[in-house]
mmCIF file of the N, C-alpha and C atoms, coordinates in Angstrom:
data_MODEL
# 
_entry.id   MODEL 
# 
loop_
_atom_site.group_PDB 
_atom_site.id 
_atom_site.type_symbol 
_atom_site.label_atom_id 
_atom_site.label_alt_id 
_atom_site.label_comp_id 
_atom_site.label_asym_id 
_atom_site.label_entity_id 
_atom_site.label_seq_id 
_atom_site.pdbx_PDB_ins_code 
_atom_site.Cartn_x 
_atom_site.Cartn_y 
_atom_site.Cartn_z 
_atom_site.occupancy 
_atom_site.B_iso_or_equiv 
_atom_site.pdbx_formal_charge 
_atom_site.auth_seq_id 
_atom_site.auth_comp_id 
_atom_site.auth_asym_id 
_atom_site.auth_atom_id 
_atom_site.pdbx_PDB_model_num 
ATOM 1   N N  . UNK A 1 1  ? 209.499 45.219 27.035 1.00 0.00 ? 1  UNK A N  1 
ATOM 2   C CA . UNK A 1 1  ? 210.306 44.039 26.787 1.00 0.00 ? 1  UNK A CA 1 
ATOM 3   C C  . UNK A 1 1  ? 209.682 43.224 25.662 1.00 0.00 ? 1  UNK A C  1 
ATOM 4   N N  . UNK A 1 2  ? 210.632 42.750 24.987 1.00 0.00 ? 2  UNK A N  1 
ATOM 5   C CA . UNK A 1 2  ? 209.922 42.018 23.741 1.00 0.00 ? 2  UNK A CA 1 
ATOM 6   C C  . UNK A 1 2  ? 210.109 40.194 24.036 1.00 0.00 ? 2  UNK A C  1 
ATOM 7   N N  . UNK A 1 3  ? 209.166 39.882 24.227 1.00 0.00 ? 3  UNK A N  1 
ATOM 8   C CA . UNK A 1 3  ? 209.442 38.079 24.377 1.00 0.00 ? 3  UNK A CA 1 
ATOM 9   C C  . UNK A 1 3  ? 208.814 37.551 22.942 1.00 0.00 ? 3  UNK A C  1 
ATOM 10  N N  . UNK A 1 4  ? 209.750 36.315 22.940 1.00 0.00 ? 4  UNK A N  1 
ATOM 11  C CA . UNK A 1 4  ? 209.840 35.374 21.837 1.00 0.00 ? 4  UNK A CA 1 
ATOM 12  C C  . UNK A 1 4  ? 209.416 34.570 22.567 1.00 0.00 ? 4  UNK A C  1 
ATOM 13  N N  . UNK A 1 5  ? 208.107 33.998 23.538 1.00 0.00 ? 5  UNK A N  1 
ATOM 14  C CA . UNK A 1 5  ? 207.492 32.877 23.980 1.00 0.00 ? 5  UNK A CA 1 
ATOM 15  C C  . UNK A 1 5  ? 206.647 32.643 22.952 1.00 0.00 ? 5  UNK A C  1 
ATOM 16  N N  . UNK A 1 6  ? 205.849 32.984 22.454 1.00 0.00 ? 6  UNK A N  1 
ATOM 17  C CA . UNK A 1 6  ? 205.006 32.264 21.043 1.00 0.00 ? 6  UNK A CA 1 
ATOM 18  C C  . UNK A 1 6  ? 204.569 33.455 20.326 1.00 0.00 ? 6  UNK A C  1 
ATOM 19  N N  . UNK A 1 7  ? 203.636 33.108 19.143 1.00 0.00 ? 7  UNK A N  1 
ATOM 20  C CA . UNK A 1 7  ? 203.732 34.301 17.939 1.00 0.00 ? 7  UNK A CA 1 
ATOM 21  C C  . UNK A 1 7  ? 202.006 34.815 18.068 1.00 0.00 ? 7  UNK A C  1 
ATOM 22  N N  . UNK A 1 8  ? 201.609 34.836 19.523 1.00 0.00 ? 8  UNK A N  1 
ATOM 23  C CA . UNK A 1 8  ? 200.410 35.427 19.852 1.00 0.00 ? 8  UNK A CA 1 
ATOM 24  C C  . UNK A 1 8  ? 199.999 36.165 20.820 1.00 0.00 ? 8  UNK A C  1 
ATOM 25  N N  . UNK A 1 9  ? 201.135 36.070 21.630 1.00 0.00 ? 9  UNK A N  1 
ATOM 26  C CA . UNK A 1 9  ? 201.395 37.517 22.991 1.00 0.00 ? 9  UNK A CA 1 
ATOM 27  C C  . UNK A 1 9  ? 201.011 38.680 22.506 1.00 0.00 ? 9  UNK A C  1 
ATOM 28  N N  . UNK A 1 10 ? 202.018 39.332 21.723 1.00 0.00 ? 10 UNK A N  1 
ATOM 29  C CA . UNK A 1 10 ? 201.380 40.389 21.488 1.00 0.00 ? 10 UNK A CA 1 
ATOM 30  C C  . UNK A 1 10 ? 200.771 41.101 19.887 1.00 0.00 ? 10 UNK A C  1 
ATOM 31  N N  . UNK A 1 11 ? 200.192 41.972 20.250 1.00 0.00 ? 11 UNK A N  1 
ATOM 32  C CA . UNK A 1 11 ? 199.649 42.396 18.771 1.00 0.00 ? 11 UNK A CA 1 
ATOM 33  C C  . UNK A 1 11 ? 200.970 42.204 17.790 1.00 0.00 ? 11 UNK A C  1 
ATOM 34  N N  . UNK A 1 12 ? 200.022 42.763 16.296 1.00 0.00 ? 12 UNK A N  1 
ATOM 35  C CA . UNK A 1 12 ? 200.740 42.991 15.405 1.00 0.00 ? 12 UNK A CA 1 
ATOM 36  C C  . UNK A 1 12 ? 201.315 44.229 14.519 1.00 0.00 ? 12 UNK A C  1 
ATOM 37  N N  . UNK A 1 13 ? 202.426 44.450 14.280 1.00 0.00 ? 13 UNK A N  1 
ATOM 38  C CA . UNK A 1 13 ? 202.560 45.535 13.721 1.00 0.00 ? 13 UNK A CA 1 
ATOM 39  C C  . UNK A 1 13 ? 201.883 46.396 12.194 1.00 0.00 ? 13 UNK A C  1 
ATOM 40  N N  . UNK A 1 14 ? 201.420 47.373 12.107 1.00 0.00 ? 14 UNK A N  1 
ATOM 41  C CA . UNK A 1 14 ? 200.696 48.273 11.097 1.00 0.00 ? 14 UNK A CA 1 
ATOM 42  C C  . UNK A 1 14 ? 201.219 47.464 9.873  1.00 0.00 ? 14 UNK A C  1 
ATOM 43  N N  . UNK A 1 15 ? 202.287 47.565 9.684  1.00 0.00 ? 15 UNK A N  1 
ATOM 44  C CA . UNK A 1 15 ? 202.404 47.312 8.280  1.00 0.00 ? 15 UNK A CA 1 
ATOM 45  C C  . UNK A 1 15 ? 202.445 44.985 7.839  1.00 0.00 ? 15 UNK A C  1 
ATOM 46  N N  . UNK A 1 16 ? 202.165 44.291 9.348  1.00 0.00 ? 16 UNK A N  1 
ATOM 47  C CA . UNK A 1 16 ? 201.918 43.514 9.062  1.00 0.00 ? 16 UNK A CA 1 
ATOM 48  C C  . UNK A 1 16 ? 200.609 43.001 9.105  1.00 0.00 ? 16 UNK A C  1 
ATOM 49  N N  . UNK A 1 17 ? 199.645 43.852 9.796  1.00 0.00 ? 17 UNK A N  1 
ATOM 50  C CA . UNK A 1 17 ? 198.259 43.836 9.752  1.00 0.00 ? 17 UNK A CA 1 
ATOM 51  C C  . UNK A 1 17 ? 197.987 44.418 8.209  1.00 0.00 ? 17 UNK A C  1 
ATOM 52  N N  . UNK A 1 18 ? 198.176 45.155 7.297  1.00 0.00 ? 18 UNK A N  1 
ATOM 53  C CA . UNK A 1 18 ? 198.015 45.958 6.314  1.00 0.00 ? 18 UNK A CA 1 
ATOM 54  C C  . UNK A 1 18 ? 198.214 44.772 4.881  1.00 0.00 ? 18 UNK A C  1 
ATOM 55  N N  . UNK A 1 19 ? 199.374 44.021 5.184  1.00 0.00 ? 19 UNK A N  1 
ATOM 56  C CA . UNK A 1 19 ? 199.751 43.084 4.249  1.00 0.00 ? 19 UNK A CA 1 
ATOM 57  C C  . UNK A 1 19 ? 198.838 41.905 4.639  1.00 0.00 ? 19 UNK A C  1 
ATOM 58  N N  . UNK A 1 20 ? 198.445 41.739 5.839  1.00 0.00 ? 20 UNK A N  1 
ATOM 59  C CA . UNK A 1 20 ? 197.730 40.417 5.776  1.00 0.00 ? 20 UNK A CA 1 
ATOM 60  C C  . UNK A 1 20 ? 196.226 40.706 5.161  1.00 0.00 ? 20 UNK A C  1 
ATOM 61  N N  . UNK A 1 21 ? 195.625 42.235 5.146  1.00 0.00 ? 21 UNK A N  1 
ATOM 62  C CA . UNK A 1 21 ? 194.409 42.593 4.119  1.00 0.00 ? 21 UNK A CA 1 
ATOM 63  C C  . UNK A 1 21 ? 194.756 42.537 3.174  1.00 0.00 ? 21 UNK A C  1 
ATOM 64  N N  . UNK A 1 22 ? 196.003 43.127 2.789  1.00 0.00 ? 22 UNK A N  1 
ATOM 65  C CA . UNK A 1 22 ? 195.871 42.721 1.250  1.00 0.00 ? 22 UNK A CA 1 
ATOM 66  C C  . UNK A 1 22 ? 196.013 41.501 0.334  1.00 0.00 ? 22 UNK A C  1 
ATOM 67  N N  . UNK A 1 23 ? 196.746 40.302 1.411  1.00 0.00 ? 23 UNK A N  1 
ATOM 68  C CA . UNK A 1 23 ? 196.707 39.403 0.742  1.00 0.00 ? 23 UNK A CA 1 
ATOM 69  C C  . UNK A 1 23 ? 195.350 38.148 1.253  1.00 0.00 ? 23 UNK A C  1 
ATOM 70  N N  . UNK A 1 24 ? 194.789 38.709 1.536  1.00 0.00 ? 24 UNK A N  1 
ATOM 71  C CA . UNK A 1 24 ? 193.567 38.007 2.486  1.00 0.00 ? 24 UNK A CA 1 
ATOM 72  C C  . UNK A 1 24 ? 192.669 37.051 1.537  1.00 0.00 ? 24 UNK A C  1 
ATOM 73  N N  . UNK A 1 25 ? 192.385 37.846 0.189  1.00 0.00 ? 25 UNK A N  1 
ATOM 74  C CA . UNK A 1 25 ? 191.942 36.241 -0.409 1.00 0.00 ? 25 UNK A CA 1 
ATOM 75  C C  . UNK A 1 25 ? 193.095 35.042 -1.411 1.00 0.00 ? 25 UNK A C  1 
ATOM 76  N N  . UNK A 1 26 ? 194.238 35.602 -1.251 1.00 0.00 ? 26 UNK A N  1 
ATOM 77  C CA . UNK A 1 26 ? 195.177 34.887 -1.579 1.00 0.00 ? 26 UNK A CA 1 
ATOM 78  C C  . UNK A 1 26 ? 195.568 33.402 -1.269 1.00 0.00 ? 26 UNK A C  1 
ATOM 79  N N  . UNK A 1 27 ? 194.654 32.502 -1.917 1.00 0.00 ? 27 UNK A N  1 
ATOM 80  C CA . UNK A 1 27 ? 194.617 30.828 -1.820 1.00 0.00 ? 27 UNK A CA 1 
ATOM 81  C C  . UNK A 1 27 ? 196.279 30.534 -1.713 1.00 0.00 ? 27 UNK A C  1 
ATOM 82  N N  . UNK A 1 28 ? 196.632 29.480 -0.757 1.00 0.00 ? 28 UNK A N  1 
ATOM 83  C CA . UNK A 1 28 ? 198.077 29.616 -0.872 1.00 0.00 ? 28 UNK A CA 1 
ATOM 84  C C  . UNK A 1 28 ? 198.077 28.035 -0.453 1.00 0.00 ? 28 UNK A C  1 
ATOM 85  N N  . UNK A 1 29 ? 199.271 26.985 -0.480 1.00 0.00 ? 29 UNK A N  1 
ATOM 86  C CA . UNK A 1 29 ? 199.689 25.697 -0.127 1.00 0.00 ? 29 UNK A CA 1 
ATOM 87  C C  . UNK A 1 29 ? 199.889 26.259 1.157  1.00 0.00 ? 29 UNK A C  1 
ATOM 88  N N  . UNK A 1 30 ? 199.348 25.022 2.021  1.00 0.00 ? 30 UNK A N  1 
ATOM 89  C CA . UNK A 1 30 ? 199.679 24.871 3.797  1.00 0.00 ? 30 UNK A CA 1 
ATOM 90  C C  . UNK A 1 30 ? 201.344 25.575 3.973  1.00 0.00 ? 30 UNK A C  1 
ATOM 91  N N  . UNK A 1 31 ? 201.067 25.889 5.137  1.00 0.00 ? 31 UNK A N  1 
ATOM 92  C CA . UNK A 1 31 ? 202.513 26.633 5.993  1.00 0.00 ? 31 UNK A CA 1 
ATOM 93  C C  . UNK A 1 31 ? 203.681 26.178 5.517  1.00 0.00 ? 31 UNK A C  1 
ATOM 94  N N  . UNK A 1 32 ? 204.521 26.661 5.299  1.00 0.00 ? 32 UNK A N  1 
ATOM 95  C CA . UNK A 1 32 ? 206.036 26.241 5.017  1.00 0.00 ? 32 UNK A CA 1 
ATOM 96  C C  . UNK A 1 32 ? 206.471 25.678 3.224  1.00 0.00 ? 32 UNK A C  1 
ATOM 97  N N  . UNK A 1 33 ? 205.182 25.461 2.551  1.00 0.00 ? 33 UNK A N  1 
ATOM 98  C CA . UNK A 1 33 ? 205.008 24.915 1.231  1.00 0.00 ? 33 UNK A CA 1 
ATOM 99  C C  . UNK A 1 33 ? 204.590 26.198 0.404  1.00 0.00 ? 33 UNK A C  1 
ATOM 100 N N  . UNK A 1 34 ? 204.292 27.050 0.518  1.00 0.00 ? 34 UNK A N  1 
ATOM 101 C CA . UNK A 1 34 ? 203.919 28.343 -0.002 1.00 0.00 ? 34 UNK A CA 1 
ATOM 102 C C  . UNK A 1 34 ? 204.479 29.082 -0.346 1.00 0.00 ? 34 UNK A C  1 
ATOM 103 N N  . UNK A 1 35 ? 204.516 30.298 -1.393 1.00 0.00 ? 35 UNK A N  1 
ATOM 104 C CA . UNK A 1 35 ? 204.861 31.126 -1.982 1.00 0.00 ? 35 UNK A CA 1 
ATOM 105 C C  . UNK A 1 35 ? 205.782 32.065 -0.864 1.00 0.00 ? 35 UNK A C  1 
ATOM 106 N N  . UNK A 1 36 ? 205.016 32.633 0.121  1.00 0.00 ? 36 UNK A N  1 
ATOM 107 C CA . UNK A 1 36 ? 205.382 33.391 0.882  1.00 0.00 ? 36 UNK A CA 1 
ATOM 108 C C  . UNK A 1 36 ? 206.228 32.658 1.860  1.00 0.00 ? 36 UNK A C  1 
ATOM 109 N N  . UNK A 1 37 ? 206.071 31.602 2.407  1.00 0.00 ? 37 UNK A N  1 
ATOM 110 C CA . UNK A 1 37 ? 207.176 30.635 2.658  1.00 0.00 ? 37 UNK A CA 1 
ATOM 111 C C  . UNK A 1 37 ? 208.645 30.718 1.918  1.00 0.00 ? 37 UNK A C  1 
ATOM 112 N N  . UNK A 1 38 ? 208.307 30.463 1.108  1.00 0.00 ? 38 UNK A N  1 
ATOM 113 C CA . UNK A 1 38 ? 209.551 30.577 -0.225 1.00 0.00 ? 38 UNK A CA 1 
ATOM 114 C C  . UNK A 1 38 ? 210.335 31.624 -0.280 1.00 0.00 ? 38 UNK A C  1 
ATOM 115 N N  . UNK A 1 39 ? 209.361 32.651 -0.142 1.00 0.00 ? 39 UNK A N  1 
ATOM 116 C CA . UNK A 1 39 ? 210.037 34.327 -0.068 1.00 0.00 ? 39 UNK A CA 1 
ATOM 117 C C  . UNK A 1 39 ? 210.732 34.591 1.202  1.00 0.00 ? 39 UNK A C  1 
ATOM 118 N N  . UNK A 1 40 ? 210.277 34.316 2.371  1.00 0.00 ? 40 UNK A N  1 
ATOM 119 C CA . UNK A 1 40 ? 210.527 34.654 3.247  1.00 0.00 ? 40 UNK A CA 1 
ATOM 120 C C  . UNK A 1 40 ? 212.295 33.802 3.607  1.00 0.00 ? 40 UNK A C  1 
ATOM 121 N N  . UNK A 1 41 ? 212.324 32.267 3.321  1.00 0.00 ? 41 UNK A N  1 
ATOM 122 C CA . UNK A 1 41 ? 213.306 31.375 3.332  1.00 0.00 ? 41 UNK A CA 1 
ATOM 123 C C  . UNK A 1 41 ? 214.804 32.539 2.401  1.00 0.00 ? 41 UNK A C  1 
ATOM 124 N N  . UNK A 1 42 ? 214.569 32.871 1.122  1.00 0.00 ? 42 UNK A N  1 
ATOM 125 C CA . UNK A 1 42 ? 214.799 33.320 0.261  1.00 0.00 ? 42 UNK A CA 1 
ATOM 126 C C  . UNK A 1 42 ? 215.143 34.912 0.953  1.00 0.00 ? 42 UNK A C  1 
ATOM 127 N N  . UNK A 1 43 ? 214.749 35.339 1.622  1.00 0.00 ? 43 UNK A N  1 
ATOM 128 C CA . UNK A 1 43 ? 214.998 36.162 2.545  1.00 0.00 ? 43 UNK A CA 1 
ATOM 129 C C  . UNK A 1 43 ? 216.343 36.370 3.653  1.00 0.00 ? 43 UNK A C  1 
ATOM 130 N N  . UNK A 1 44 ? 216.187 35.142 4.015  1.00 0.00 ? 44 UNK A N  1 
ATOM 131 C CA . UNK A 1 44 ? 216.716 34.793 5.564  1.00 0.00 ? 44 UNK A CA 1 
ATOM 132 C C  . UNK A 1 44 ? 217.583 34.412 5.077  1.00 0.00 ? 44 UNK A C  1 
ATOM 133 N N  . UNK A 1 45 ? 217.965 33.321 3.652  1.00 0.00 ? 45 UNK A N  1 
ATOM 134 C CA . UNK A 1 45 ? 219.439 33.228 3.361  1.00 0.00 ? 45 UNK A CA 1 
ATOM 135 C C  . UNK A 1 45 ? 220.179 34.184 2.641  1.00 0.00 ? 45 UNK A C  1 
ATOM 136 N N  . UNK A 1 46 ? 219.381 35.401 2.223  1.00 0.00 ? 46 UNK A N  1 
ATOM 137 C CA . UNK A 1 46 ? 220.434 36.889 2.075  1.00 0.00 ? 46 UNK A CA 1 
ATOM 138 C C  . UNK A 1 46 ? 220.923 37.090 2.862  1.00 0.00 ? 46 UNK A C  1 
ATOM 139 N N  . UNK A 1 47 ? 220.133 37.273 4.129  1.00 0.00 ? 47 UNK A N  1 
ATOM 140 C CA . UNK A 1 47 ? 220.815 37.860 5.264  1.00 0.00 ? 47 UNK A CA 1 
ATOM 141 C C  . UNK A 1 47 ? 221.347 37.447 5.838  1.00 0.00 ? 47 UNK A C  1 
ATOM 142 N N  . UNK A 1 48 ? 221.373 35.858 6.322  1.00 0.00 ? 48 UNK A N  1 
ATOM 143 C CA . UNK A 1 48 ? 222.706 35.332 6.755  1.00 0.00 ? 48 UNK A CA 1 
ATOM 144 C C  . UNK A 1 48 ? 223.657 35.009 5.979  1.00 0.00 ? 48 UNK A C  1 
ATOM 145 N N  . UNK A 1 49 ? 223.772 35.545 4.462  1.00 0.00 ? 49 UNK A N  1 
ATOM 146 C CA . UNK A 1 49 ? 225.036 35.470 3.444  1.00 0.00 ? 49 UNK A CA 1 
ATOM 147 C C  . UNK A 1 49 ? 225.482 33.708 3.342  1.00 0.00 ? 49 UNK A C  1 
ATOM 148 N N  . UNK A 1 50 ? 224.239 32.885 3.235  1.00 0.00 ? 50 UNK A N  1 
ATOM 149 C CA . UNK A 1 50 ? 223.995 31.244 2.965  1.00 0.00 ? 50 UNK A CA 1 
ATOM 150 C C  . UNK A 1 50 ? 223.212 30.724 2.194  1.00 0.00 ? 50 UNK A C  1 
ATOM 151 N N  . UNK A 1 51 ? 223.734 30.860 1.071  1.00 0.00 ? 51 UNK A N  1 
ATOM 152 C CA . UNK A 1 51 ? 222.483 30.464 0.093  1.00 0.00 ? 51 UNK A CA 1 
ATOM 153 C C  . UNK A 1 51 ? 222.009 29.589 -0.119 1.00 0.00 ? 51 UNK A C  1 
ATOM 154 N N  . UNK A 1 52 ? 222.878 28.141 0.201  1.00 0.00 ? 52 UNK A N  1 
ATOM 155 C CA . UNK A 1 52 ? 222.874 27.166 0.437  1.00 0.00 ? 52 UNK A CA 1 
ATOM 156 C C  . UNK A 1 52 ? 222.049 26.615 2.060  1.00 0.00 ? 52 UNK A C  1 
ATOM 157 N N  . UNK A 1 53 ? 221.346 27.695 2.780  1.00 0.00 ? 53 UNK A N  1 
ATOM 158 C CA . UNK A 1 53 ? 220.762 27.038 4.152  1.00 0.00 ? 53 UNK A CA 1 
ATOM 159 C C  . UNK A 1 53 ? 219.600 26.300 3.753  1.00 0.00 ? 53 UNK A C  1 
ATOM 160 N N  . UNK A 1 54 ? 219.242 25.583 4.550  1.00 0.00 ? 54 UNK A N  1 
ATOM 161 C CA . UNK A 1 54 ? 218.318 24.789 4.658  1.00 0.00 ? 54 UNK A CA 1 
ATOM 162 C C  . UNK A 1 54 ? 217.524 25.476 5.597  1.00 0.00 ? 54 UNK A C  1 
ATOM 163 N N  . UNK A 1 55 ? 216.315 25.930 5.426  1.00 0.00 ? 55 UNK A N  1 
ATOM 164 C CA . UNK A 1 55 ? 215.664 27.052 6.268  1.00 0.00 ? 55 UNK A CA 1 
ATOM 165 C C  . UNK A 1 55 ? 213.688 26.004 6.669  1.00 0.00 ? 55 UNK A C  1 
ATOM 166 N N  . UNK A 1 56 ? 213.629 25.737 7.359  1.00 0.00 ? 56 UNK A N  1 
ATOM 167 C CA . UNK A 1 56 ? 212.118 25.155 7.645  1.00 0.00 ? 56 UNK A CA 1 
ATOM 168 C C  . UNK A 1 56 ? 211.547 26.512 8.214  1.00 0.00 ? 56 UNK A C  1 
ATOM 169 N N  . UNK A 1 57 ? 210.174 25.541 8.352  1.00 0.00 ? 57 UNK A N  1 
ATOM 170 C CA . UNK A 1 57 ? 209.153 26.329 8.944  1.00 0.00 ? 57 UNK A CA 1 
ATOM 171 C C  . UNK A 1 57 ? 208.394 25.909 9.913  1.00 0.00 ? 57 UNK A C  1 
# 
């Protein structure tokens, strides 16, 4: 069963353990202000076909 109670239950998947080495000395702005923030937002309004969402973090 997969629960969405918080983002530390369970491990992490290969290819997101793999990306977090590679970007590991990657200096970045606090949570939600960041590059990868950005990408990810930029992401989520492809896929809900809203380009216009307002997406936090």
């Amino acid at each position: 069963m997969i629960s969405f109670e918080n983002d530390y239950l369970e491990g992490a998947h290969e290819k997101v353990l793999n990306r977090l080495v590679e970007t590991n000395l990657v200096q970045a702005a606090g949570y939600g202000f960041d590059d990868f923030s950005a990408q990810a937002a930029d992401k989520i309004r492809k896929i809900i076909n809203c380009p216009e969402a307002t997406i936090r973090f």
